[in-house]
C-alpha positions as CSV (number, residue, x, y, z in Angstrom):
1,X,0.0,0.0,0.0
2,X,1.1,3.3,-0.9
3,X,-0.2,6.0,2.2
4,X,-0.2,10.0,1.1
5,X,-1.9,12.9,2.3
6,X,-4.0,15.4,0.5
7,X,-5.6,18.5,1.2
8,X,-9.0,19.6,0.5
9,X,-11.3,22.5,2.0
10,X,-7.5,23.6,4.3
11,X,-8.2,19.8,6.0
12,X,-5.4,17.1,5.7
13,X,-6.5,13.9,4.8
14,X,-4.9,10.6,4.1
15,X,-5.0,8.0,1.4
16,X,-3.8,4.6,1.0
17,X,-3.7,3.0,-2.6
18,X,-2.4,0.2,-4.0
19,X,1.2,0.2,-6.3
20,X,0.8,-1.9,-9.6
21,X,2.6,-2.3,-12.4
22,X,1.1,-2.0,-16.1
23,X,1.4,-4.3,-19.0
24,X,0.0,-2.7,-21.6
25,X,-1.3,-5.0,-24.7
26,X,-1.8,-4.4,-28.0
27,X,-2.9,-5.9,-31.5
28,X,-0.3,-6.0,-34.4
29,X,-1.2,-6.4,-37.9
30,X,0.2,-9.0,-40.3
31,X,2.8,-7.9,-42.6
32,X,3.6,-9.5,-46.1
33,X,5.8,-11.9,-44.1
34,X,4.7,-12.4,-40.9
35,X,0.8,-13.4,-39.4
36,X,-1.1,-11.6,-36.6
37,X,0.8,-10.8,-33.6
38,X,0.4,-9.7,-29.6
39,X,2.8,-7.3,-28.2
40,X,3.0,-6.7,-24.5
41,X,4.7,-4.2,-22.5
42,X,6.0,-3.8,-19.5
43,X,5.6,0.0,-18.8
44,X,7.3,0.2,-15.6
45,X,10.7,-1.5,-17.3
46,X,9.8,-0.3,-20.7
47,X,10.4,-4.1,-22.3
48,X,7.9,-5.8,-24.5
49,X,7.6,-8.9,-26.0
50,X,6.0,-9.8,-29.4
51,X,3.8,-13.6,-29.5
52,X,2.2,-15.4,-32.1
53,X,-1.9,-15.2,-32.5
54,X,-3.1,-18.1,-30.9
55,X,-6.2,-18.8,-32.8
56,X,-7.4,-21.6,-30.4
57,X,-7.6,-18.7,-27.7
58,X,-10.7,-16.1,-27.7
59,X,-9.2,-12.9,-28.8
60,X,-5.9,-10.9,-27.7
61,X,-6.9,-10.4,-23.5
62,X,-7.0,-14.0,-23.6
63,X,-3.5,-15.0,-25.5
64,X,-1.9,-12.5,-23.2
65,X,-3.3,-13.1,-19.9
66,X,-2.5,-16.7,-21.0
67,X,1.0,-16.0,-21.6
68,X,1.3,-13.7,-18.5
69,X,0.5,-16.7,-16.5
70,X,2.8,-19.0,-18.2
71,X,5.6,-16.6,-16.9
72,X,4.4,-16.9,-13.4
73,X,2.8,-13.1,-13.2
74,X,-0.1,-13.2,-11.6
75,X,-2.7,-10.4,-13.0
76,X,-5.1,-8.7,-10.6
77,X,-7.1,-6.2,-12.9
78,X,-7.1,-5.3,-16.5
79,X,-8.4,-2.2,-18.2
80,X,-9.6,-1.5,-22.0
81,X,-9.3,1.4,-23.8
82,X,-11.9,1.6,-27.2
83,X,-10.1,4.5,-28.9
84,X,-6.4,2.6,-29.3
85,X,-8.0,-1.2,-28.9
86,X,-5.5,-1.4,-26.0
87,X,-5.6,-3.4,-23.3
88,X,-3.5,-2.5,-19.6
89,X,-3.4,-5.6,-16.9
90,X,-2.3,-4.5,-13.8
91,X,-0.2,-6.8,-11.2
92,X,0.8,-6.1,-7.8
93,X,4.5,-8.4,-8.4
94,X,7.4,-6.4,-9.5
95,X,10.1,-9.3,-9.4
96,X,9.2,-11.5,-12.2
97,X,10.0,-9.8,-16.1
98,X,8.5,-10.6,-19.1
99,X,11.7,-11.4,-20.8
């Protein structure tokens, strides 16, 4: 947990939040020699890793959060955001990388 204080109205008042890290995922498109592909980054270390569409999986949240898990990182929330197609899971691990 990450405690601060604020102020609002002249009073002091504190907050506790939670500390994640991001890894944001994203769609890429095929190329004239490679298929459909997942890239996920890891915004805190600013590494990604590119993965092959799975087509036996239901869409990209599901190939990532699949591979997340492979690596041992254990997601606790995920966002989506309609204007980029972008999706951001959220862990509370720091240790384990994606690469």
């Amino acid at each position: 947990m990450y405690q601060m204080t604020i102020k609002k109205n002249d009073k002091k008042r504190k907050v506790k939040i939670g500390h994640n890290r991001a890894l944001k995922v994203k769609y890429l498109s095929p190329t004239n020699y490679l298929g459909y592909r997942i890239k996920i980054t890891d915004l805190r270390h600013n590494k990604s890793i590119i993965i092959s569409y799975d087509y036996s999986l239901d869409g990209i949240k599901e190939i990532a959060l699949t591979e997340l898990i492979k690596k041992g990182i254990k997601i606790s929330s995920f966002s989506y955001d309609e204007k980029t197609y972008e999706y951001t899971f959220n862990t509370s691990g720091f240790e384990t990388q994606i690469k």
